[in-house]
C-alpha positions as CSV (number, residue, x, y, z in Angstrom):
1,X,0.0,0.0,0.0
2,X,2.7,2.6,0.9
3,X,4.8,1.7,-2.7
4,X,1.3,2.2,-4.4
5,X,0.5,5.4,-2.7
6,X,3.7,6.7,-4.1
7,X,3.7,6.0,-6.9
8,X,0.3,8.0,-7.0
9,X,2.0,10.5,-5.5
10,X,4.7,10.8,-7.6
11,X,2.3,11.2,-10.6
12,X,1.6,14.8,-9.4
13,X,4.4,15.5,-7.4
14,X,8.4,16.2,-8.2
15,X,8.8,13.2,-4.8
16,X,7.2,11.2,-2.3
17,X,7.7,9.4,0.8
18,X,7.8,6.4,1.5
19,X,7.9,4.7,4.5
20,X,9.6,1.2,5.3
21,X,9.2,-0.5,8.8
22,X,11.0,-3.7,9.6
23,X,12.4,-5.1,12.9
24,X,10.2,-2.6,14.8
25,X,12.3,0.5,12.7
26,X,10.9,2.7,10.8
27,X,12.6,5.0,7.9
28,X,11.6,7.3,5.8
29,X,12.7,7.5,2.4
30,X,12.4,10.7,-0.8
31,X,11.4,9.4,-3.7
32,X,12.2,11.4,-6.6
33,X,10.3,11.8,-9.8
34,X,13.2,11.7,-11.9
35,X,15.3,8.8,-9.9
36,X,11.1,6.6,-10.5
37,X,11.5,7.1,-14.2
38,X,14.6,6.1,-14.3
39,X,14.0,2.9,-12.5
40,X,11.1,2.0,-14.1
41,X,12.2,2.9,-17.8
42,X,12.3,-0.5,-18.8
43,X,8.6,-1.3,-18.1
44,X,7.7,2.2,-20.5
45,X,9.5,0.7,-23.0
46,X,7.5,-2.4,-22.6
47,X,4.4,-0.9,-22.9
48,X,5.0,1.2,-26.4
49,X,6.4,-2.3,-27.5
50,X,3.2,-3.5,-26.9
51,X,1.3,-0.7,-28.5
52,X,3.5,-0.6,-31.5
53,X,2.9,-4.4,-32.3
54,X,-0.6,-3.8,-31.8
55,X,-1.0,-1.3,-34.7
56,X,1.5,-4.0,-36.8
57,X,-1.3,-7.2,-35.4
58,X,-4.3,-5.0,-36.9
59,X,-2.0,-4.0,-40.5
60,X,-2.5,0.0,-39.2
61,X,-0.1,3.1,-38.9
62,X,0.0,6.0,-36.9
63,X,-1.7,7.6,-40.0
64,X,-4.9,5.1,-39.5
65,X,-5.5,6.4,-35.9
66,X,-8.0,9.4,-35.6
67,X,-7.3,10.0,-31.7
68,X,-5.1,8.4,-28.9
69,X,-7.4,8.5,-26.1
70,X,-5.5,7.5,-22.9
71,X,-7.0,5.0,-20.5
72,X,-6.5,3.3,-17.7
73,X,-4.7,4.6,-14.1
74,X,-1.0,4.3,-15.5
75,X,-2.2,6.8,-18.5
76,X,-2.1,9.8,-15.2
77,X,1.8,9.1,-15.1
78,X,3.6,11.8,-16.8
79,X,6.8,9.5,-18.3
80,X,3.9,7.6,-20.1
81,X,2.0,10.6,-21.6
82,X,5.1,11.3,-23.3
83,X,6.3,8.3,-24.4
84,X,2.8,7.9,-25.8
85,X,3.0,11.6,-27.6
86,X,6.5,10.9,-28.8
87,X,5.2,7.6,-30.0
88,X,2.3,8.6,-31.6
89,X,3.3,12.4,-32.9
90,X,0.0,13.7,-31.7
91,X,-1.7,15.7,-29.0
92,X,-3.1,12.9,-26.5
93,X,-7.1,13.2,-25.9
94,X,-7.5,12.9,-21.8
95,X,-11.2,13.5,-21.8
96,X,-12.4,10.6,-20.0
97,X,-12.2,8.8,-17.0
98,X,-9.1,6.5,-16.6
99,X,-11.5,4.6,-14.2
100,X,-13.9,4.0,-15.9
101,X,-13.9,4.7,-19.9
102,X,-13.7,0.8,-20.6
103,X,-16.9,0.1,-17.7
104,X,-18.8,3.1,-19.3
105,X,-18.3,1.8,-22.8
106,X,-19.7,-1.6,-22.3
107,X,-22.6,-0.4,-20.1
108,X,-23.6,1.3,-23.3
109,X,-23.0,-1.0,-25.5
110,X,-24.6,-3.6,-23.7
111,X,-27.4,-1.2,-23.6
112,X,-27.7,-1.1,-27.2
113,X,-27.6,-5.1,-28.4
114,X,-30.8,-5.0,-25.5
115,X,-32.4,-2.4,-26.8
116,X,-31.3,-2.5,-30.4
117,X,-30.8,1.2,-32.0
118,X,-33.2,3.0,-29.8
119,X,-30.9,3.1,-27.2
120,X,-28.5,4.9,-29.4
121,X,-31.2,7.1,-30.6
122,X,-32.2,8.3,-26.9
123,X,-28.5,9.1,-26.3
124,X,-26.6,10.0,-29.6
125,X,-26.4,12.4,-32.0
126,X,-26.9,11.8,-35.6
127,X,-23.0,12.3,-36.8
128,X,-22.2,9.9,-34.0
129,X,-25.1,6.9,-34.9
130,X,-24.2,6.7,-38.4
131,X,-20.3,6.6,-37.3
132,X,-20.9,3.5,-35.1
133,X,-23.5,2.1,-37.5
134,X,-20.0,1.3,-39.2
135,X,-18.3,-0.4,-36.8
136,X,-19.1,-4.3,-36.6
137,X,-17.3,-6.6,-33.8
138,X,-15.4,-9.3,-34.4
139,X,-13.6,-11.6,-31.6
140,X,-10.0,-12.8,-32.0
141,X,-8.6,-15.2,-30.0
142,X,-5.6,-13.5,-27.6
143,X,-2.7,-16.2,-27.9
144,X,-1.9,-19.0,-30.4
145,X,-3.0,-22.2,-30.0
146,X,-1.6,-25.8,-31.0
147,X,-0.3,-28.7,-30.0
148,X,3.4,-30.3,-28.4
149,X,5.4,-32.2,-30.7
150,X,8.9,-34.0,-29.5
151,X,11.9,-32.3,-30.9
152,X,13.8,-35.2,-31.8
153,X,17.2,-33.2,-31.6
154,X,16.9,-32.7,-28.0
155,X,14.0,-35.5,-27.4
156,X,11.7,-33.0,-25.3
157,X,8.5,-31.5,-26.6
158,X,8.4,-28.0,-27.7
159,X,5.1,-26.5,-28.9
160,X,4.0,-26.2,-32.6
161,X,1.5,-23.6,-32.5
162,X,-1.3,-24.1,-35.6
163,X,-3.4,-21.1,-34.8
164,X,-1.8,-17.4,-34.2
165,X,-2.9,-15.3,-32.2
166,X,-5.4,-12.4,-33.4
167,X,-7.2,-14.9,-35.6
168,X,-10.7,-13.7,-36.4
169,X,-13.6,-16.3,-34.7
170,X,-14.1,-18.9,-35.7
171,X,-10.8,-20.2,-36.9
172,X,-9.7,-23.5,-37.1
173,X,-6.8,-25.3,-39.0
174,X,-6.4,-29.2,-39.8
175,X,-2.0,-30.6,-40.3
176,X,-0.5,-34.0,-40.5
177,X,1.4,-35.6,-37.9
178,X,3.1,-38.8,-38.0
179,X,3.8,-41.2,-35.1
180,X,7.0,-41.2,-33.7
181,X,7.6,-45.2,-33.2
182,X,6.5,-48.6,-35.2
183,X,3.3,-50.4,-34.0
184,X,2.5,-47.3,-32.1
185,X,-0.8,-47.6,-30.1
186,X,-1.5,-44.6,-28.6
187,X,-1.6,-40.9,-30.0
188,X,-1.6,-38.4,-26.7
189,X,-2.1,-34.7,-27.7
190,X,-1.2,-32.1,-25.1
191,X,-2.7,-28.6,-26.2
192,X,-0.9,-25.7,-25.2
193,X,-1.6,-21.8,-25.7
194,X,1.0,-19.4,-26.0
195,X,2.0,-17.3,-22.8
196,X,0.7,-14.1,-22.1
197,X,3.8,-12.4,-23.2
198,X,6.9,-13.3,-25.2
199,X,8.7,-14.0,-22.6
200,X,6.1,-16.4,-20.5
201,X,6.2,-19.9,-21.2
202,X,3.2,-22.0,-22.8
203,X,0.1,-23.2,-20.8
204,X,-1.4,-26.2,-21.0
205,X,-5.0,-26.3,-21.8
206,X,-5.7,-29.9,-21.8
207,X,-5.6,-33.4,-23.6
208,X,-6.5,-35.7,-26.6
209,X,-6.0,-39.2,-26.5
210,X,-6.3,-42.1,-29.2
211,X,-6.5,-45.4,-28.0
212,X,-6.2,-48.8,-29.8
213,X,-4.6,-47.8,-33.2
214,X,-4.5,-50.6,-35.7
215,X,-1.4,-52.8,-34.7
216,X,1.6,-53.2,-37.3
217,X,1.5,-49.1,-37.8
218,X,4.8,-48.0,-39.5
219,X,6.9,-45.3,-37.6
220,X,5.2,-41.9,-39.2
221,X,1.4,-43.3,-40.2
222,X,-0.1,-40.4,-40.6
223,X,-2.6,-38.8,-38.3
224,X,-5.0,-35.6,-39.2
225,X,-4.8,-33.2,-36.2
226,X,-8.1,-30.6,-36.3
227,X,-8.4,-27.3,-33.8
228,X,-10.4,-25.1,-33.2
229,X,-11.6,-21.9,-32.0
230,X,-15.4,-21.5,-31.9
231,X,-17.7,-18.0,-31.8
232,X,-17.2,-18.3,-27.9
233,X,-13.5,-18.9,-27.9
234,X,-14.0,-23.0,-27.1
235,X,-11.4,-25.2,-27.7
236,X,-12.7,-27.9,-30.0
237,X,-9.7,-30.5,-31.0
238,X,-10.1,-33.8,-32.9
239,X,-7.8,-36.6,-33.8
240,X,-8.0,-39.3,-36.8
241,X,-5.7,-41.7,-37.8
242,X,-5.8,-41.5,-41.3
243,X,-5.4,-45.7,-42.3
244,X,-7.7,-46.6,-39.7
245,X,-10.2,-44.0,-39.3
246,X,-10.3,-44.1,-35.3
247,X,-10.9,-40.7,-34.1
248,X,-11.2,-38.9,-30.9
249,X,-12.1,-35.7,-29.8
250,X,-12.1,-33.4,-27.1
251,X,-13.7,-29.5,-26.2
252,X,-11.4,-27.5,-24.0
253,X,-13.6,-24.1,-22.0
């Protein structure tokens, strides 16, 4: 609570205090503005990475953007303002709420898809109505999704991702594996997503097994792995041998 409330602090303020107690002492230390950015530079630069291959995901420039309206509590910190203007080569718009811009937004939208237009009609202006009339949603899925597959270099299994991430729902994409031994009797699929960043290792989502594959297979039979993201963003995978025809299937929520 104390490293939070400076940080506040120091959004308005040249320093802040901050207290430490420990050992039943207490200290007092000055925070200054300047000495905070310069610790935290790293995670600015982090975030206008992220912006910047946002606009690259969606195929847009700076050109493409009509306003950069800053959201969300970090967006009162001065050293992001700038980074963001410098970034962006335009003025910043700070007419909403921080707090509450993304809350307000879906409250009205929500109140629209229940109400259809006349929600809009009670609230908007004409300019702005025929504006969203334009806009249509469409869901993307956040990370990539796929499968492990065994790196036979260094025997361990690495992921092989078969979906990427920003795909428009429903996606779904259908490859070839082969199996990995003679006679094998038992395909095991372990889906995986991406991490949350680049740097965060895969999760695990769940499993597909085949049992009781025809006997005498020969080391790579193939086998036809389907995935898929629904409207909902449901995992739906299936598994088929190809020879044999033995499929299984699973849906991952």
């Amino acid at each position: 609570l104390e490293v939070e409330q400076a940080k506040r602090s120091l959004s308005v303020r040249p320093r802040a205090a901050l207290i430490c107690q420990h050992g039943g002492q207490r200290k007092t230390f000055q925070v200054q503005q300047d000495q905070f950015e310069k610790l935290t530079k790293s995670l600015v630069e982090k975030t206008a990475g992220i912006t910047k291959r946002l606009l690259k995901d969606c195929k847009m420039g700076w050109a493409h953007v009509d306003a950069v309206l800053t959201i969300g509590g970090a967006s009162r910190m001065p050293m992001i303002r700038r980074r963001l203007k410098n970034m962006s080569g335009r003025t910043l718009n700070m007419s909403l709420s921080p707090d509450l811009s993304i809350a307000h937004g879906a409250g009205y939208y929500a109140g629209m898809l229940l109400t259809n237009d006349k929600f809009a009609q009670s609230i908007l202006n004409k300019s702005a109505k025929q504006r969203l009339a334009q806009v249509r949603q469409q869901s993307v899925n956040a990370r990539e999704l796929g499968i492990l597959v065994r790196d036979t270099k260094s025997n361990t299994r690495v992921p092989h991702y078969l979906i990427s991430s920003n795909s428009p729902l429903p996606a779904s994409c259908v490859r070839n594996f082969g199996t990995v031994i003679a006679n094998q009797r038992r395909v095991h699929l372990q889906i995986v997503e991406s991490g949350t960043s680049l740097d965060q290792p895969f999760v695990k989502l769940g499993e597909c097994i085949i049992d009781d594959l025809p006997p005498n297979l020969p080391e790579e039979s193939e086998i036809a792995v389907t995935i898929r993201y629904d409207e909902q963003a449901k995992v739906h995978v299936s598994a088929k041998e190809v020879v044999s025809g033995k499929i299984a299937s699973t849906e991952i929520i």
